[in-house]
C-alpha positions as a Markdown table, in Angstrom:
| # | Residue | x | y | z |
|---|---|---|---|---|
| 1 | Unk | -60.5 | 32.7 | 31.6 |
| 2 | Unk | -57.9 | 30.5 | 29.8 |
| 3 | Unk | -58.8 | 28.2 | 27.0 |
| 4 | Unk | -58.7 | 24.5 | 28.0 |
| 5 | Unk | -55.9 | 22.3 | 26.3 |
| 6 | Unk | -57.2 | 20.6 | 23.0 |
| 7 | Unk | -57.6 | 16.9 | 23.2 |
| 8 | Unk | -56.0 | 14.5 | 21.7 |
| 9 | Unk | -52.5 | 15.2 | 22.9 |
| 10 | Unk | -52.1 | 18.1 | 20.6 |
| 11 | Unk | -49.8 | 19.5 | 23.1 |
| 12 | Unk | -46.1 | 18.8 | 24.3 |
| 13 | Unk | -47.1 | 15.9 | 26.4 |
| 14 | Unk | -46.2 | 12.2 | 26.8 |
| 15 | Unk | -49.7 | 10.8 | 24.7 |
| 16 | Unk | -49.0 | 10.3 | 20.8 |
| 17 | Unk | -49.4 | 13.7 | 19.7 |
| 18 | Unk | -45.7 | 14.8 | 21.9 |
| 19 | Unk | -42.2 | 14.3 | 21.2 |
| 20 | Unk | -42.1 | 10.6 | 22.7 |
| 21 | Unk | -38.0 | 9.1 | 23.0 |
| 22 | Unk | -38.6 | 6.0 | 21.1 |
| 23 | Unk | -35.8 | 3.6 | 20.2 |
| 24 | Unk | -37.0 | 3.4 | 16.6 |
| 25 | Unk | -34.1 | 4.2 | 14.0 |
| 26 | Unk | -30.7 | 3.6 | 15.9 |
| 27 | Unk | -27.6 | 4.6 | 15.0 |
| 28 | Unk | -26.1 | 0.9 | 14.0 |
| 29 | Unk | -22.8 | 0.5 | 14.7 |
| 30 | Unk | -21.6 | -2.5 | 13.0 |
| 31 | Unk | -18.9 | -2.6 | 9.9 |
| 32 | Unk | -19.8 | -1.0 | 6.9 |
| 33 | Unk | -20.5 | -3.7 | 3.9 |
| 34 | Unk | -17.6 | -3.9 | 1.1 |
| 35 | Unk | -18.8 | -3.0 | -2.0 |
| 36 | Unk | -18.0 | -5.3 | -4.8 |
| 37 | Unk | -14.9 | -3.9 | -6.7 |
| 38 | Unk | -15.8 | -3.0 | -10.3 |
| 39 | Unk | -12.7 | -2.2 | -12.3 |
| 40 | Unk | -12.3 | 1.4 | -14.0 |
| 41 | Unk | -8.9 | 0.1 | -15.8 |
| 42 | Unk | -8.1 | -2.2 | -18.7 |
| 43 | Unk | -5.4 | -4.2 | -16.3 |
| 44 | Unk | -8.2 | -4.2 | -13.3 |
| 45 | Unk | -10.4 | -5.8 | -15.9 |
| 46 | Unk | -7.8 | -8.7 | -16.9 |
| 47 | Unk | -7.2 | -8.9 | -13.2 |
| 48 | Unk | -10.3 | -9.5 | -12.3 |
| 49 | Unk | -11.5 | -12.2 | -14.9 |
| 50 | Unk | -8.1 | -14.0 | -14.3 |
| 51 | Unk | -6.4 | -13.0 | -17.3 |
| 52 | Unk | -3.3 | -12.2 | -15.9 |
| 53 | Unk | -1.8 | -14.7 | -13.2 |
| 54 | Unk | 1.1 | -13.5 | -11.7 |
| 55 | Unk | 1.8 | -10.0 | -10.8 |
| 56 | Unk | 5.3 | -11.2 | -12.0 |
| 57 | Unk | 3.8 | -9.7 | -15.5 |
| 58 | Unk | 2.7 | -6.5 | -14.3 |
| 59 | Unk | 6.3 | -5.6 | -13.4 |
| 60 | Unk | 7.7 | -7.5 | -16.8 |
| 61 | Unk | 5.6 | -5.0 | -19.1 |
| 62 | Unk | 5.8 | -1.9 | -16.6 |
| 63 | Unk | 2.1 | -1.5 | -16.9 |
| 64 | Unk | 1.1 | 1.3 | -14.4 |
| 65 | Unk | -1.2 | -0.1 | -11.5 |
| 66 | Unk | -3.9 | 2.6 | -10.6 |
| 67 | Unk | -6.1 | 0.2 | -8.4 |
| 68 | Unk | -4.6 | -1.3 | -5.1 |
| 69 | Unk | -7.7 | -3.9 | -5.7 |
| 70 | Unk | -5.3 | -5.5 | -8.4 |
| 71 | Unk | -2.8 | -6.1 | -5.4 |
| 72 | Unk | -5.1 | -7.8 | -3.4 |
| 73 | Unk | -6.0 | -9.8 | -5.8 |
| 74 | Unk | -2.8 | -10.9 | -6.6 |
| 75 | Unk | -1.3 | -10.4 | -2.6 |
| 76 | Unk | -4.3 | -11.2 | 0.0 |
| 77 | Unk | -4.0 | -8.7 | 2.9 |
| 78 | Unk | -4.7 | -11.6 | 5.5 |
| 79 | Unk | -2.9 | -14.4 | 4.2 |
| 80 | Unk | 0.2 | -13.2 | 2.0 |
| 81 | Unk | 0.1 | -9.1 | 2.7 |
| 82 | Unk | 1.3 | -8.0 | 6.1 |
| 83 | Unk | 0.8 | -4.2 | 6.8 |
| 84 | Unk | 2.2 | -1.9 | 9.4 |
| 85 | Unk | 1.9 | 1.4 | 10.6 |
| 86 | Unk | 5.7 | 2.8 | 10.5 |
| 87 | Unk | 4.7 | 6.3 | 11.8 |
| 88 | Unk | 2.0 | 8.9 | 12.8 |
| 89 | Unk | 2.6 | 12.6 | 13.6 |
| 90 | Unk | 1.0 | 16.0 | 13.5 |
| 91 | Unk | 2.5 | 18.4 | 10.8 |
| 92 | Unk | 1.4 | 22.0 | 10.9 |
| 93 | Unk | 1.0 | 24.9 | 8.5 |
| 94 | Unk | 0.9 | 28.0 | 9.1 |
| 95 | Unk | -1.9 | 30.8 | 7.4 |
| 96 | Unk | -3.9 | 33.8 | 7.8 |
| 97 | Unk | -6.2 | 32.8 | 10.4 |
| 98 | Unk | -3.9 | 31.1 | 12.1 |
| 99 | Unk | -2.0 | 27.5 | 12.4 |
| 100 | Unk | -3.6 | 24.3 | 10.6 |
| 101 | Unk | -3.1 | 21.0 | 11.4 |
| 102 | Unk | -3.0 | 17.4 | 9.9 |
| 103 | Unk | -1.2 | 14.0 | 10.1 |
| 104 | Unk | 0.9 | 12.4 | 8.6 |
| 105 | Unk | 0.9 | 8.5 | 8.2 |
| 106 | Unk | 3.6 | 6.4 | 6.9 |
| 107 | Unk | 2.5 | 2.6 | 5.9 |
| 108 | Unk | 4.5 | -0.6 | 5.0 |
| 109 | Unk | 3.2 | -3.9 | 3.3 |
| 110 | Unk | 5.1 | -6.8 | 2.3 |
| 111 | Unk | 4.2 | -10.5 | 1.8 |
| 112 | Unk | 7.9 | -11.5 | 2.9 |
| 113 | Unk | 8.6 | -12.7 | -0.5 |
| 114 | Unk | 9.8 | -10.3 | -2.9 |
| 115 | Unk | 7.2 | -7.6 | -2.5 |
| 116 | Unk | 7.2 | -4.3 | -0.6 |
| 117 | Unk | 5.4 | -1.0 | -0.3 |
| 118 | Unk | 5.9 | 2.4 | 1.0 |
| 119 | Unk | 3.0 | 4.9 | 1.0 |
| 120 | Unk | 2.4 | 7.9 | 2.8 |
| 121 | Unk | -0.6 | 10.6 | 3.3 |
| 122 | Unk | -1.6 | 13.5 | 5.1 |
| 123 | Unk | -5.0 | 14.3 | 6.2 |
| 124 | Unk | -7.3 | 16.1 | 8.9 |
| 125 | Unk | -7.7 | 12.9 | 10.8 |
| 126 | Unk | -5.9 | 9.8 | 11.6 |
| 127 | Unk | -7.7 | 7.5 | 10.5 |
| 128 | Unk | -8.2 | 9.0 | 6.9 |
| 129 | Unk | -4.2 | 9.4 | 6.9 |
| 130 | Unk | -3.8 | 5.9 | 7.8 |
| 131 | Unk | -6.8 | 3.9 | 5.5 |
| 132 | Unk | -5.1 | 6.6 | 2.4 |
| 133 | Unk | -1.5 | 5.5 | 3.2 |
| 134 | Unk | -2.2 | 1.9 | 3.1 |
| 135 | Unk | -3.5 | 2.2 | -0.1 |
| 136 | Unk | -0.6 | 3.9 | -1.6 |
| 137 | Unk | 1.7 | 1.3 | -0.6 |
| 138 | Unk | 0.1 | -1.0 | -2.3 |
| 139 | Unk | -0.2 | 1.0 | -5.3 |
| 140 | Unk | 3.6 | 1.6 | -4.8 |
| 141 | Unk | 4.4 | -2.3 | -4.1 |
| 142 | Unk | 7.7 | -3.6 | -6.0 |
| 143 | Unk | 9.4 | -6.2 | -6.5 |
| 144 | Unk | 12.6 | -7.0 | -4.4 |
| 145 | Unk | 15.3 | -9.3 | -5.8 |
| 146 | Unk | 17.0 | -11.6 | -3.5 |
| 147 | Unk | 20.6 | -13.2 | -4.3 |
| 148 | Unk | 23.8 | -15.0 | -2.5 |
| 149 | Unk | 26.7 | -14.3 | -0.9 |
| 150 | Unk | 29.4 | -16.9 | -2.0 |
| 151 | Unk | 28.0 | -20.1 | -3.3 |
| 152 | Unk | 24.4 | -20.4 | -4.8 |
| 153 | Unk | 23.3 | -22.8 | -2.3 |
| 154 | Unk | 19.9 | -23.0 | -0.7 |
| 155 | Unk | 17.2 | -20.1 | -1.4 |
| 156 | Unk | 18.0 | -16.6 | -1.7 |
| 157 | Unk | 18.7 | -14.9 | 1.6 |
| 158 | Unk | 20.4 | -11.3 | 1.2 |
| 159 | Unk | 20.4 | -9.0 | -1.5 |
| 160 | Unk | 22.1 | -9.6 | -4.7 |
| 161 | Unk | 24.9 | -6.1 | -4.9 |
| 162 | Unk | 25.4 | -3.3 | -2.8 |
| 163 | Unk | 22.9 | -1.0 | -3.3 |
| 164 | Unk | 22.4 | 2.8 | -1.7 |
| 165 | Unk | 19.3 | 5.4 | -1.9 |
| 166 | Unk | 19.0 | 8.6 | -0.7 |
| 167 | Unk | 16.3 | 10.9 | 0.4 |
| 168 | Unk | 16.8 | 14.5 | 1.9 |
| 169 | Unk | 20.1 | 14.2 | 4.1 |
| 170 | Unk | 19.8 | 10.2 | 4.7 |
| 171 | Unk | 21.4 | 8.1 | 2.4 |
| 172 | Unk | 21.3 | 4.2 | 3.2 |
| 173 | Unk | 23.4 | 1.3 | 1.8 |
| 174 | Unk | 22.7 | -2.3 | 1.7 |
| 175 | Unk | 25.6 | -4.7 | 1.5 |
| 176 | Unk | 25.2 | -8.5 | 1.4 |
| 177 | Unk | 25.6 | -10.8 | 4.3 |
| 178 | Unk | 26.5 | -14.0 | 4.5 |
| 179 | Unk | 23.9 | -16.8 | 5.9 |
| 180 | Unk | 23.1 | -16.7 | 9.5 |
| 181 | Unk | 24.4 | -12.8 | 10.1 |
| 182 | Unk | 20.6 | -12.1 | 10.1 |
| 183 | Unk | 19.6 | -8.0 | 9.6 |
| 184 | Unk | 21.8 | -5.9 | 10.9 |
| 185 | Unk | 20.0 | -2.4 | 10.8 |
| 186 | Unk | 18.3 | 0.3 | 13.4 |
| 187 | Unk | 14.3 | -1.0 | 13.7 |
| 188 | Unk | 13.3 | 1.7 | 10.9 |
| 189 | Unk | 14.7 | -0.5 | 7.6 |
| 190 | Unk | 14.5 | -3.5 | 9.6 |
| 191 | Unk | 11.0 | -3.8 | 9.6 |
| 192 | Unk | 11.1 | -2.7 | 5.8 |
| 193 | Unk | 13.8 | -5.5 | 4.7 |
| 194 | Unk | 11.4 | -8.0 | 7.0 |
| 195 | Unk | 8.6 | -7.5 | 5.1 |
| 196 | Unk | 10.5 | -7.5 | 1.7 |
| 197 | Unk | 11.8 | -11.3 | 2.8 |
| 198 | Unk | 16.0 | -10.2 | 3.1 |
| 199 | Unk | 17.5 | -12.2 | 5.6 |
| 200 | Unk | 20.8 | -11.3 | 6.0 |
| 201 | Unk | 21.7 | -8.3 | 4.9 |
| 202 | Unk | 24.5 | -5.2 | 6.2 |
| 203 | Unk | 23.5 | -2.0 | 6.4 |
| 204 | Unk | 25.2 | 1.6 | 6.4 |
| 205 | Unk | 23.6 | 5.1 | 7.1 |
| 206 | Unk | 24.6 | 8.6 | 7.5 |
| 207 | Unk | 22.6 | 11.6 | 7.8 |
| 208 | Unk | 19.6 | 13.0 | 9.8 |
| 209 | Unk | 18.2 | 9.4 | 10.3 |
| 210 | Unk | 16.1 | 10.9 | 13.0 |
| 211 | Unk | 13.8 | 12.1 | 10.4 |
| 212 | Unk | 11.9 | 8.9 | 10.4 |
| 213 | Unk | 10.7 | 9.7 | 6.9 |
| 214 | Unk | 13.7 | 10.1 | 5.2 |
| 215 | Unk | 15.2 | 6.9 | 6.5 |
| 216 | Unk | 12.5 | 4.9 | 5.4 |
| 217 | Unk | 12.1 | 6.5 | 1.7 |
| 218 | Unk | 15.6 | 6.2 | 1.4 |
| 219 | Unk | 15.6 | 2.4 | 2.7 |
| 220 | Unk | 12.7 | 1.8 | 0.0 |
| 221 | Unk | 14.9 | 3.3 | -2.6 |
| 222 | Unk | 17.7 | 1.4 | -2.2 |
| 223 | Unk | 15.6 | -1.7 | -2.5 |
| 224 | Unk | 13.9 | -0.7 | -5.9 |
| 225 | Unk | 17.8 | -0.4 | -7.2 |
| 226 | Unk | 18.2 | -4.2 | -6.5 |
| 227 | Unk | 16.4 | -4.8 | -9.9 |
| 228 | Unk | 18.4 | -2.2 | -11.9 |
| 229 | Unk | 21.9 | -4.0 | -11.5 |
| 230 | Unk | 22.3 | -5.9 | -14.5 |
| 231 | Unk | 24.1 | -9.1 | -13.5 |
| 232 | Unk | 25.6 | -11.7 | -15.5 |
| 233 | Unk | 23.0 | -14.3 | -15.1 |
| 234 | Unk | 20.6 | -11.7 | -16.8 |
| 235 | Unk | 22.8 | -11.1 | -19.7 |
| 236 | Unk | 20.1 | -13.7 | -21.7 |
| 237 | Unk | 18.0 | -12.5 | -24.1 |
| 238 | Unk | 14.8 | -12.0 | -23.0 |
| 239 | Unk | 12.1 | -13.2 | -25.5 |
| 240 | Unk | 8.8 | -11.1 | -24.9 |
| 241 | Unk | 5.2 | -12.0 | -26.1 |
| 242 | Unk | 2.6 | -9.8 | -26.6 |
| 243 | Unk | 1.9 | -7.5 | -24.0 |
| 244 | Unk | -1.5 | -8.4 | -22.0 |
| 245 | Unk | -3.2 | -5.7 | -23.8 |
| 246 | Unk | -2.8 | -6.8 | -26.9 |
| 247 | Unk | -3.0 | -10.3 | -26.3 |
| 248 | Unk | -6.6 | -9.6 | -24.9 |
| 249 | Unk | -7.8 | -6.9 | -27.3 |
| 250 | Unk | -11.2 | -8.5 | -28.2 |
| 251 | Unk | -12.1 | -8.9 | -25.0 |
| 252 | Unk | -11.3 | -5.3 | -23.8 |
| 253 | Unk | -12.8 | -4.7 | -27.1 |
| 254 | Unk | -16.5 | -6.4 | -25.7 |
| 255 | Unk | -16.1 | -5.0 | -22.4 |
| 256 | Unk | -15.9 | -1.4 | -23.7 |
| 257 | Unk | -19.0 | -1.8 | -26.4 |
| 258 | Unk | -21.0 | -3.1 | -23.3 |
| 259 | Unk | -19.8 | -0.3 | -21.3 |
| 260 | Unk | -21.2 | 2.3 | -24.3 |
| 261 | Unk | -24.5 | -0.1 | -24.9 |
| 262 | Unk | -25.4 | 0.9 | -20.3 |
């Protein structure tokens, strides 16, 4: 004869004792909380207690920017950053066991007033390639500088010199435009020159412009030239104070005996 089943629901029942299908411990699905951003950089730490003002003196002192939280500070994605997604697309390489496969994002940010960024990651999945790319274009944002074509009336509206960049087989050229010929250019450094706050502006390309890559690196190049043309209005000496690290030195001097004191 066969033992009777021990009570008390020691076996694989439906009493207290079996494997019951509670709804106890959910996976939630709701956003993930920002953590509060704690600098790891002496400029992240004058960002963040307001030492520095504009990002206008980032770019006067060439002070490296390692964070993209110092951009946001400065740039706000909702209100003055606008971001795009220029491209995504599978790139493949080939090894022993077989062929391996990421993608490849291309970003673009811009505040439409000076400012733009280029950044570009590759990663297993998409949406790693596209949260990594947006961060390396605003590590990567620079400023633009806007001129005139003929009189210096109004605001700035096209560049200020024909300017060319190249990248691989593309090479694009911006010349200036006079007011109200808007941005003459394919969609690819359209949406870049948009976001940058040009105009009116004429553009020229040769090459393998197909390579979406290319003609958008090469497009961002050309804009970071706008700043290295040395124009008579700039011909004044520039007087230059201290640099924000030295201005500040006692109190990156605290901050770094608190740090050793934790």
């Amino acid at each position: 004869m066969s033992a009777p089943p021990p009570a008390g629901g020691g076996g694989k029942g439906f009493g207290k004792g079996g494997k019951g299908k509670g709804r106890k411990g959910g996976k939630g699905k709701g956003k993930p909380e920002e953590k509060e951003w704690v600098p790891v950089t002496k400029l992240g730490r004058l960002v963040k207690e307001n030492k520095l003002l504009k990002i206008e003196e980032i770019y006067l002192y060439s002070m490296p920017v390692k964070e993209y939280q110092i951009i946001d500070q400065f740039l706000p994605a909702p209100s003055k950053l606008k971001d795009e997604v220029m491209k995504v697309y599978p790139v493949q390489k080939q090894t022993s066991a077989g062929q391996r496969t990421r993608f490849k994002a291309f970003y673009v940010v811009g505040d439409c007033d000076g400012h733009v960024g280029l950044g570009s990651k590759c990663s297993k999945e998409v949406a790693t390639a596209i949260r990594d790319s947006l961060q390396l274009a605003k590590l990567a944002v620079i400023p633009v500088r806007r001129g005139y074509w003929g009189n210096k009336i109004g605001n700035p509206h096209t560049v200020p010199c024909k300017v060319s960049g190249k990248c691989g087989s593309v090479m694009v050229r911006l010349v200036p435009a006079p007011k109200g010929a808007g941005v003459v250019a394919s969609p690819v450094p359209k949406k870049l020159l948009q976001f940058a706050g040009v105009e009116d502006v004429y553009t020229q390309s040769k090459g393998c412009t197909r390579t979406m890559g290319n003609f958008v690196k090469a497009t961002f190049e050309a804009m970071s030239k706008t700043y290295g043309f040395l124009t008579p209005d700039l011909w004044d000496d520039t007087h230059f104070e201290p640099d924000p690290y030295q201005a500040h030195t006692d109190f990156l001097a605290a901050e770094n005996r608190n740090i050793n004191k934790l």
